[in-house]
N, C-alpha and C positions, 0 to 999 in steps of 0.2 A: 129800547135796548140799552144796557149797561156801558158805561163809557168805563173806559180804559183806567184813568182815573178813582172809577169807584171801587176794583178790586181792591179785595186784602193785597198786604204789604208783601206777603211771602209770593204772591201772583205777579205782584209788580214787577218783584225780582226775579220768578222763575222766568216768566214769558223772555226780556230780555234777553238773559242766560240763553236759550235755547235759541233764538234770532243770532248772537251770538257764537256758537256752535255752527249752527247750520255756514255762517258767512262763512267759517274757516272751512267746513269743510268741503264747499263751491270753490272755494281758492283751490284749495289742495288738489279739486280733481280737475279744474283748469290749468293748471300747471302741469298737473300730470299727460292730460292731451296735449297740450302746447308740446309735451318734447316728444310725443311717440306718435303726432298726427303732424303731418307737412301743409296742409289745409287750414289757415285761420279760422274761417268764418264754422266751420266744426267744432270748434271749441267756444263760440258766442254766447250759447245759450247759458253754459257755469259762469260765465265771467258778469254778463247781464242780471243772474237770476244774486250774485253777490253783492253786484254797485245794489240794485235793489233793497235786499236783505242789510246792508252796511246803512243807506238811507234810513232804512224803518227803524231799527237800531239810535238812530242817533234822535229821530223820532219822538223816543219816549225817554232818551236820557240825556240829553243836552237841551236845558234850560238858560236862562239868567236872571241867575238869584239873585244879584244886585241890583236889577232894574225891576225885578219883580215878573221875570216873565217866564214861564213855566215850557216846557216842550211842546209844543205846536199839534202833535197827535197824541196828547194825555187825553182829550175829551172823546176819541175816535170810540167804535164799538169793541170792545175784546174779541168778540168774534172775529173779528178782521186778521187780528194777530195767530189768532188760533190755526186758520183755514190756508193761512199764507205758509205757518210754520208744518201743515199736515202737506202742501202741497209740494213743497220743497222737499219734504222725505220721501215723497213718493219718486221725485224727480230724479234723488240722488240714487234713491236704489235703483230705480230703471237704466242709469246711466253708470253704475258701477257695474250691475248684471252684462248689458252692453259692453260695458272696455274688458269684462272678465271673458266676455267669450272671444271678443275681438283679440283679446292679446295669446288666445289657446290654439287660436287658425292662425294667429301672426307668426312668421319666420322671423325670428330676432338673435342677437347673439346667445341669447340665456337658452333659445329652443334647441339652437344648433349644437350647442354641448351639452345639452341633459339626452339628444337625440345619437349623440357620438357614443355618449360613457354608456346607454344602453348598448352599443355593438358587442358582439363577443372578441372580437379581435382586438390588437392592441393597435394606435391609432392618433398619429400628431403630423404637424404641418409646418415648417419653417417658411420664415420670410427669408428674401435674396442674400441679407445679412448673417444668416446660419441662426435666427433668433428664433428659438421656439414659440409658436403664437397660440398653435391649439395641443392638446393632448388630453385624449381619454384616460377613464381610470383606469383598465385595463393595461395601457401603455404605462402609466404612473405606477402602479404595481410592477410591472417589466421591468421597468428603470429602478426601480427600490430591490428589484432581487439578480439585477446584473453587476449593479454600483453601488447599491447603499444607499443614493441619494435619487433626488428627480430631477429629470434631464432639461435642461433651459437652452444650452444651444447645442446647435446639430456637433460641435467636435467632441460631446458629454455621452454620445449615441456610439459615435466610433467610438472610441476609446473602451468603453463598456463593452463591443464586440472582439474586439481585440484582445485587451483584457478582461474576461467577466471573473466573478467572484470564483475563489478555489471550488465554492459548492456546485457549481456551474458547470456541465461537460458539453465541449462546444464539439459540433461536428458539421463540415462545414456551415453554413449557414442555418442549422439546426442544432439551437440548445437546447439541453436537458434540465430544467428545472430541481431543485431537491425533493419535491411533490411528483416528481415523474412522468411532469407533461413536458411535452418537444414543442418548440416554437421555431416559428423560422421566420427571420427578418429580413425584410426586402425596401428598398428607397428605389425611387421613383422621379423625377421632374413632372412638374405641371406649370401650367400656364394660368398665370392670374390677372386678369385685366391687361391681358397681352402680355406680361413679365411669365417668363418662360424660368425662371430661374428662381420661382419656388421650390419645394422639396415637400414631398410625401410620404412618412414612414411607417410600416405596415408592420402587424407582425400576426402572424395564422398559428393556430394551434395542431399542427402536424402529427399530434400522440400517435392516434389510430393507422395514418397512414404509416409511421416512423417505425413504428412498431411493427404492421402489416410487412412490411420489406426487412426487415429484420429476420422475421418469423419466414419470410420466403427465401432470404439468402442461408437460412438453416436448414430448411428443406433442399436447397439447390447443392448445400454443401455434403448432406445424406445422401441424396440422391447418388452424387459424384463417387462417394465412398463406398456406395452399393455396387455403381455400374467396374469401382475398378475392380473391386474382390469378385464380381459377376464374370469379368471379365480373367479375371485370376484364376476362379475357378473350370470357366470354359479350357483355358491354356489345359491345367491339368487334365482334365476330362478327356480334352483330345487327346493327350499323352495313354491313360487310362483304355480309350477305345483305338488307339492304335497297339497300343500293346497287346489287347484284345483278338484284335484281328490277324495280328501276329502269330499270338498264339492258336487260334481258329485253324490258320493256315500250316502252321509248323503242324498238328493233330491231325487235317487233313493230307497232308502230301504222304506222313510219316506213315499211316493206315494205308493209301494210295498205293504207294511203292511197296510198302510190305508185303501187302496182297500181290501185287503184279508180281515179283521177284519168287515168291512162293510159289505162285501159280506155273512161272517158267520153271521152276526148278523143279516141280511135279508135269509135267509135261517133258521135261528131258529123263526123269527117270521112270516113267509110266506110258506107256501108249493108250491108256483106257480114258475112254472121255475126255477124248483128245480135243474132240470139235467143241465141248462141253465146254473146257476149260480154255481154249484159245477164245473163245463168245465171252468167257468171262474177262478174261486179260485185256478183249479189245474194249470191253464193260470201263473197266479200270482205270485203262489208259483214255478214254474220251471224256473219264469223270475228272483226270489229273487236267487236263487242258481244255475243260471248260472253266466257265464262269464262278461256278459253284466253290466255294472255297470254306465254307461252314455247316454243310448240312452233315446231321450225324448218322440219320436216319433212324429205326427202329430195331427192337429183338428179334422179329421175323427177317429182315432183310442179314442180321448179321448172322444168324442159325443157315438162310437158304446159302449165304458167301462162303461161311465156313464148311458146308457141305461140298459144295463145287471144289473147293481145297483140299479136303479128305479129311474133314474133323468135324466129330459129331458134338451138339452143343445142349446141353440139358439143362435144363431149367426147374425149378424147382420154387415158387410161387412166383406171383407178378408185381408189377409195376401199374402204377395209373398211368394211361394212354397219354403222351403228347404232354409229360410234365419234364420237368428239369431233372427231376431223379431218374427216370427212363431215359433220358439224353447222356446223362453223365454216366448212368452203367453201360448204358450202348456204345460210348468211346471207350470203355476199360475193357468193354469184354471182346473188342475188338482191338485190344495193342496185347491181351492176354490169349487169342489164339493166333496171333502172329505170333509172338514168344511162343507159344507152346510149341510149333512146327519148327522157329528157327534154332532153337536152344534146350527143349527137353527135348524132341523127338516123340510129340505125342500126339493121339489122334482122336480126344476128348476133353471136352472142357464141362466142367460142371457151376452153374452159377447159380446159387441159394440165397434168395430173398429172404429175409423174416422181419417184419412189422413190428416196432414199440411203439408208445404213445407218441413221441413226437420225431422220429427218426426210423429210416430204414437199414437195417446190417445186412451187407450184402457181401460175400463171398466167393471168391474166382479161385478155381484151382484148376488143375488137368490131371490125366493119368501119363504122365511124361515124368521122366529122369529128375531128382531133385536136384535143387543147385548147389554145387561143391562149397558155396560160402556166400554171406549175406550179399542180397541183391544192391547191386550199382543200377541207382537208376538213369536209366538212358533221357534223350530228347522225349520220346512217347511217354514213360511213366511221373517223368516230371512233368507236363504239360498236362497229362491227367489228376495230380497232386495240387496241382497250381488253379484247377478248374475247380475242383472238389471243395479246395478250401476258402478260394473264393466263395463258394457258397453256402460257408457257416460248413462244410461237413469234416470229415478224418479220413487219412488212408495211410493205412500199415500194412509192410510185405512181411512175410513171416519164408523162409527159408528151410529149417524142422521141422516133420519129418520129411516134407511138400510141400512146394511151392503153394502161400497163399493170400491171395489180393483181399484187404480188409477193406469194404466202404463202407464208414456211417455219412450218411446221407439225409438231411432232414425233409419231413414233408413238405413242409411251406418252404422251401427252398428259395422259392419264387420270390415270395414274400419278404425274405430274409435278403437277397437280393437287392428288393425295393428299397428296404429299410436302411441296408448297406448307404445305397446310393444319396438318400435322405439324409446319412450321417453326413457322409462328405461333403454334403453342399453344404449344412450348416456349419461343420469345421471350416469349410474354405470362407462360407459368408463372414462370420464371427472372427477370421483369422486377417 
């Protein structure tokens, strides 16, 4: 086997060189365990495998050349140096593989704030002294768009709350960033190796929630403006349905009394159908002092009433059964044969229907005395004027040659009605 010695010159010097390398790099990573291992004898084997390496090194290049005596392991085999310097690499890399995993499961200061600035929150800690010791980057950003600067002791946190930047809109403890996000800051005390007088400073990103309650106190504040106009509108409504009822009532007594008073006043000048017409009068009088205060009834019931009275009632087309147009002729044509007894002195009334496309003309007259000059309308024809035109329709007295009640009256009356009432809620909602 080749001695050490018999290499080329360039071997002589590479080998060295690399025994060289390798010592320093045995130190380096003894040193490096020495400060991150509390265990001596853990760190042995770099520091062993260097004196080693440092030995063999001086080996083959510490002679004396004045006495003539050359390095003590020049005659050694090459192979030696070779298997020694392949062993050592193998050792170094098992053993930096080692500290690299070992230092990625190890908790150290470097993990605990690479493991902080990952939070999404913002996020620092003061010592007893108000000295800031940790802060994420998220807090560091914070601190850069409240003050401008980054915060080192805790009076640099207040002050930046207190006063944050004009771009800043602070509401209680929720800022509004100029990017639109709500943060909200909160301090804390904790306790650290028993000192109770550390400090914790937080800060949450609130947007969604800040927003969420925003968007619901806009709703609460609709809500409120619905329920008063809701309530504005009811006010009215009841005004509207009492005046209703009112009117209902005045229609009803006025027809009531009419009839009754007719009826006595044909009973004291007629002895015929006596018992007829007192059946009717007690008719009348039980309907005035009942309950009933709005029914109109139909055309039959007011043709058989004005019959019992001594006035015959001709009709001349119809009405659709049980609509509002039939209701509203059946009150006219019942305040027009009260009128025609009490004031022409007549003992016929004729009422003509004819049908347009969207309305009905309807026509009341009698064969009674005409009236000496334009009709005054009483309580009954205004409360029949008042119903009529509530319901989208018209009504004109004509006095030449003969007394004549005009009604237009529309079909859908009902409808018109409906639609009515649809106005006025959205005028009163809207208003």
């Amino acid at each position: 086997m080749s001695a050490f010695s018999s290499l080329p010159v360039f071997l002589q010097t590479l080998i060295p060189l690399l025994l060289f390398v390798e010592a320093v790099l045995e130190l380096g990573l003894f040193i490096y365990q020495l400060s991150h291992r509390s265990k001596l004898h853990d760190n042995l084997p770099s520091l062993v495998i260097f004196a080693f390496l440092l030995t063999l090194l001086f080996s083959v290049t510490q002679g004396d050349p004045f006495n003539g005596k050359d390095a003590f392991l020049l005659d050694a085999p090459w192979l030696i140096f070779i298997t020694v310097i392949l062993v050592v690499v193998v050792h170094f890399a098992f053993a930096m593989t080692r500290e690299y995993r070992r230092r990625k499961n190890m908790l150290s200061p470097f993990s605990v704030k690479d493991a902080t600035d990952k939070l999404p929150m913002g996020l620092c800690f003061a010592d007893p002294n108000g000295r800031i010791v940790l802060c994420n980057d998220r807090m560091r950003h914070l601190s850069f768009a409240l003050s401008g600067h980054e915060f080192q002791i805790t009076d640099d946190l207040e002050k930046a709350l207190e006063h944050p930047d004009k771009s800043i809109i602070a509401n209680g403890d929720c800022y509004i960033l100029p990017d639109k996000t709500v943060w909200q800051f909160r301090k804390q005390n904790i306790a650290v190796d028993n000192d109770e007088n550390w400090l914790q400073m937080t800060a949450h990103n609130v947007t969604e929630l800040y927003n969420g309650n925003a968007r619901q106190t806009a709703i609460n504040d609709e809500l409120k403006e619905v329920n008063r106009k809701l309530q504005k509108m009811y006010e009215r409504m009841a005004d509207d349905i009492k005046e209703k009822e009112i009117l209902d009532l005045k229609i009803h007594i006025h027809d009531t009394i009419g009839r009754s008073l007719l009826t006595i006043r044909d009973i004291m000048e007629s002895d015929e159908n006596t018992d007829k017409k007192l059946e009717a009068l007690q008719e009348a009088t039980a309907v005035l002092t009942s309950d009933r205060v709005t029914a109109s009834g139909t055309m039959e019931e007011v043709v058989q009433t004005a019959e019992i009275l001594g006035v015959t009632v001709m009709m001349d087309g119809c009405l659709p059964a049980d609509s509002l147009a039939e209701e509203l002729t059946v009150v006219a044509a019942k305040e027009c044969v009260t009128n025609c007894i009490r004031h022409a002195g007549g003992n016929e009334v004729y009422i003509s229907v004819n049908g347009r496309k969207d309305v009905f003309d309807i026509t009341i007259t009698n064969n009674g005395a005409a009236p000496s000059g334009p009709i005054k309308e009483g309580s009954g024809l205004s409360s029949i004027r008042h119903s009529i035109e509530s319901a989208g329709g018209e009504m004109h007295t004509v006095y030449k040659p003969r007394f004549e009640l005009l009604l237009i009256i529309q079909k859908d009356a009902s409808s018109f009605m409906f639609n009515k009432r649809r106005t006025t809620y959205d005028k009163y909602n809207t208003g």
